[in-house]
C-alpha positions in Angstrom: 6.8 -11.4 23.4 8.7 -9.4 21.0 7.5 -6.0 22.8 8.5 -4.6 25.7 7.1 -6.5 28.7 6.5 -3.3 30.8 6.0 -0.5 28.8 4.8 -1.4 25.1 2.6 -4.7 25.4 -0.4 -3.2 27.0 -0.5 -0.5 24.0 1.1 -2.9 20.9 0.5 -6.0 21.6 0.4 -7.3 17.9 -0.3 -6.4 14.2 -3.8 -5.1 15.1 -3.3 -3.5 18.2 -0.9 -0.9 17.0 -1.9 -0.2 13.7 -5.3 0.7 15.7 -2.5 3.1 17.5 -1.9 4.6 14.6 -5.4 5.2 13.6 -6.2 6.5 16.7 -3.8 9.1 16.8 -4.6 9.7 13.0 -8.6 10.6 13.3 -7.3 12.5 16.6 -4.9 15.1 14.9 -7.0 15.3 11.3 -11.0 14.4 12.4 -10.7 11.5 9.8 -13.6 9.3 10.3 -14.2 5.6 10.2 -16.3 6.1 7.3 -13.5 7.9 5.5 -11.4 4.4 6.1 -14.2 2.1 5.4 -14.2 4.0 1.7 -10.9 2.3 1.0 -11.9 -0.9 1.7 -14.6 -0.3 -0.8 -12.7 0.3 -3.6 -10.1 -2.2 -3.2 -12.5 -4.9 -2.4 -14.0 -3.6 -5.7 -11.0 -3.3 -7.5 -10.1 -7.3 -6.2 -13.1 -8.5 -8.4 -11.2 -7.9 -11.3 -8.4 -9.6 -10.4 -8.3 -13.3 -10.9 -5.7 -14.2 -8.1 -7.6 -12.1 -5.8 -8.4 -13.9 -2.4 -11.4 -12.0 -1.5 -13.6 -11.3 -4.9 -16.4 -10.1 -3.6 -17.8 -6.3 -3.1 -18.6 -4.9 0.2 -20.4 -1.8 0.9 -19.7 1.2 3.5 -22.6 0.3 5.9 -21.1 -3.4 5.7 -17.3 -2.2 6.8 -18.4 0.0 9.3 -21.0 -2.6 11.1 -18.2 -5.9 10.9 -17.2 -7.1 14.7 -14.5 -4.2 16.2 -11.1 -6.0 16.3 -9.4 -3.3 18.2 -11.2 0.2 18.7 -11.0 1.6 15.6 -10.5 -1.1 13.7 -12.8 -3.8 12.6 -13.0 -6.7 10.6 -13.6 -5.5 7.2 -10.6 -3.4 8.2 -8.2 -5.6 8.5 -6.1 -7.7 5.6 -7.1 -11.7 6.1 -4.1 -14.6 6.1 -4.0 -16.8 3.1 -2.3 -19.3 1.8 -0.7 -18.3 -1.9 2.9 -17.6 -3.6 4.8 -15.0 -5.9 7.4 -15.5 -8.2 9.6 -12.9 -9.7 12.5 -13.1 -12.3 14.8 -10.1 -11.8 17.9 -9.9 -14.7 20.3 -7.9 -15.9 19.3 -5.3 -18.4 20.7 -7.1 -21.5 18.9 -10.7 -20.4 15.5 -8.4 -19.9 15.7 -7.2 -22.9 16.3 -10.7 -24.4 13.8 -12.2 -22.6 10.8 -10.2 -23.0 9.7 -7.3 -25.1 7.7 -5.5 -22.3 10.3 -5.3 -19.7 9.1 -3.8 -16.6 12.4 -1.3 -15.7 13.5 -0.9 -11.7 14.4 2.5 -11.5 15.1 2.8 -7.9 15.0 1.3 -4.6 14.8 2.6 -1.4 13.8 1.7 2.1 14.3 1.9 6.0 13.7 0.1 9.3 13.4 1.1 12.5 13.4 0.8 16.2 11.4 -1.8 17.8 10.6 0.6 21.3 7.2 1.8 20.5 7.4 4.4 23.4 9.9 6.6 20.7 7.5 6.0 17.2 6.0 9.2 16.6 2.6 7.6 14.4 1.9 11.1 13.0 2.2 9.3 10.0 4.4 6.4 8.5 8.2 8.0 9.0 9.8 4.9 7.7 7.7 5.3 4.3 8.4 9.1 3.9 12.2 9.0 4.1 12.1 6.1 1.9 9.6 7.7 -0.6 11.8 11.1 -0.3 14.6 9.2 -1.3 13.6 7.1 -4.0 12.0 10.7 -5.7 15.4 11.8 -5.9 17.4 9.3 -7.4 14.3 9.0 -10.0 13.8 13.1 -10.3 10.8 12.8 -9.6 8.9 16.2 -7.9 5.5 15.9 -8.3 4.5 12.6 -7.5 0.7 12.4 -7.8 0.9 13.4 -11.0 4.0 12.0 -12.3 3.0 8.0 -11.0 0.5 6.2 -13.3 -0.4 3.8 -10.6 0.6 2.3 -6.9 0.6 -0.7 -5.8 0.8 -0.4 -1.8 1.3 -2.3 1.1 -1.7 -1.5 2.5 -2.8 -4.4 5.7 -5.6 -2.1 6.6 -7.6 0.9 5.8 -6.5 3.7 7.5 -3.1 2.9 5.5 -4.9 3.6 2.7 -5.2 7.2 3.9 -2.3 8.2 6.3 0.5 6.7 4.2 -0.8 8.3 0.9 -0.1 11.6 3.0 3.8 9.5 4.2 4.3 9.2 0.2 3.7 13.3 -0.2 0.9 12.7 -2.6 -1.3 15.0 -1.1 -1.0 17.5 2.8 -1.4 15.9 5.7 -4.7 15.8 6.9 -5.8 16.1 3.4 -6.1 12.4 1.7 -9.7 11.4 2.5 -10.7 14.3 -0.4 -8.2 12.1 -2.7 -10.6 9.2 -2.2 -13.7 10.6 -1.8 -13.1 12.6 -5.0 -12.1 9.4 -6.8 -8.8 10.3 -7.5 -7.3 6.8 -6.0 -9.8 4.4 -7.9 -9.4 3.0 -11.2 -10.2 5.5 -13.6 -8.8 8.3 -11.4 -5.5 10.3 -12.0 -3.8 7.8 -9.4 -5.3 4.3 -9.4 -4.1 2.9 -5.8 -4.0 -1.0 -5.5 -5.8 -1.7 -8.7 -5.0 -6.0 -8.1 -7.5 -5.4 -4.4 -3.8 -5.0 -2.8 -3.4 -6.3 0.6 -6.6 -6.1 2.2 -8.5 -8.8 -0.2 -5.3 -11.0 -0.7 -2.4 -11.6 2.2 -0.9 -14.9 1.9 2.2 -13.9 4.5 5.5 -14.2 3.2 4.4 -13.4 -0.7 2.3 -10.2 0.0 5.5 -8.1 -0.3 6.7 -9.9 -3.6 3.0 -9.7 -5.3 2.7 -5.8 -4.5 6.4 -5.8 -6.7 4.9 -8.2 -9.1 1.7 -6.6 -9.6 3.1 -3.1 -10.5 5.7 -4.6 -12.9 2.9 -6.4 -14.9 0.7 -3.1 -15.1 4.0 -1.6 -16.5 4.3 -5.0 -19.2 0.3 -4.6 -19.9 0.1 -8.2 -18.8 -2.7 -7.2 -15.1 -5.4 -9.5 -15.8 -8.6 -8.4 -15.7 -7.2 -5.2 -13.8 -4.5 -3.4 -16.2 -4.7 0.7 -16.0 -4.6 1.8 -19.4 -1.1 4.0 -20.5 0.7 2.7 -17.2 4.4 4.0 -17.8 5.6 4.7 -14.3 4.3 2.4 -11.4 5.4 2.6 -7.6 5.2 -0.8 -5.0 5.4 -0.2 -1.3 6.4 -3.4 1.4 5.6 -3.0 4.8 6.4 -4.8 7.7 8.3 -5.7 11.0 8.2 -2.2 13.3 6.7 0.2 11.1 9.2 -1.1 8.0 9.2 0.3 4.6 10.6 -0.8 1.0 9.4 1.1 -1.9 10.3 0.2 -5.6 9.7 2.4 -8.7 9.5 1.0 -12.3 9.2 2.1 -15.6 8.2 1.1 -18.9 11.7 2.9 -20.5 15.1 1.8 -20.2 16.7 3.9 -17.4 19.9 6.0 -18.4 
């Protein structure tokens, strides 16, 4: 009831229905393939096993994703985030309480994010707009140009798999087009040059409400060294992504040095 009675319910009616637009339009423009998604649910279902608050701890394989009940043409089950029941808590402070209160601080060192329009007839879904002005921003009040190689890990809002390609491409960490080589060539898993969602992210855990506040929490702790079961080794720059709403993006980036 939140959509447009006439002209947007038949096409995004719901969470699933247009993030299967998006997909659609996606595989359309670059030839990515179902299988290409189905490889990120792989590695984050994967990555979810070593994470004790996971939801979802157990591995699935390609052939699995691809052959789980259709949802809404492309997406499928295994695609798809589940909703759980869990809860976040995070303790933001000054920077002279931080440093009194921990040792291993985990330093914000910019915010950025945008929201927009709820009239799916105007979203142009070549790609996730709201996450590349945000990401655009947030790289220039940080200085930082290259991010693939700059970011030690992401934590991304991620609810299903083709996010895990098409908004790599939104953050400018690779062409458009181009981010099923990232994940095929193992770039994105945990011993790669860019470890993406090394807690599972999203698609193993979503208890709504705290899935935004975990993705924050999650990249602060592999910047303290405190990711159970799950830490990347030498993590000094990590990057969180929330997602919601119409096509909403927030995007955090932390560090392990003071800023300034």
């Amino acid at each position: 009831t939140a959509f447009d009675p006439v002209w947007d319910r038949l096409t995004f009616a719901g969470a699933i229905g247009g993030l299967a637009l998006e997909a659609s339009v996606y595989m359309h423009n670059y030839g990515v393939t179902e299988k290409d998604a189905a490889r990120v649910v792989v590695r984050d279902r994967k990555n979810a096993c070593g994470n004790p608050y996971a939801h979802l701890r157990k591995e699935v394989t390609i052939e699995e994703v691809l052959k789980s009940p259709m949802l809404c043409d492309p997406v499928k089950l295994l695609d798809m985030c589940p909703r759980s029941d869990g809860a976040c808590a995070v303790i933001f402070a000054s920077e002279d309480v931080a440093e009194k209160t921990t040792d291993t601080p985990a330093w914000i060192w910019g915010v950025a994010n945008r929201h927009l329009y709820t009239f799916i007839n105007d979203v142009d879904f070549h790609g996730l707009h709201s996450l590349k002005n945000a990401s655009r921003e947030l790289y220039q009040k940080c200085d930082i140009k290259e991010p693939l190689k700059e970011i030690d890990v992401i934590e991304l809002y991620q609810p299903y798999s083709f996010g895990g390609l098409l908004w790599l491409e939104s953050l400018g960490l690779c062409k458009d087009g181009e981010a099923p080589r990232l994940l095929w060539d193992g770039m994105t898993d945990m011993d790669g040059e860019l470890p993406i969602n090394p807690s599972g992210g999203v698609i193993p855990t979503n208890p709504i409400g705290a899935t935004g506040l975990i993705r924050c929490a999650e990249a602060a702790m592999q910047i303290m060294g405190k990711a159970e079961g799950h830490q990347v080794p030498g993590v000094n720059i990590a990057m969180s992504t929330g997602f919601g709403g119409c096509m909403w993006s927030d995007i955090l980036l932390y560090g392990k040095k003071r800023p300034g």
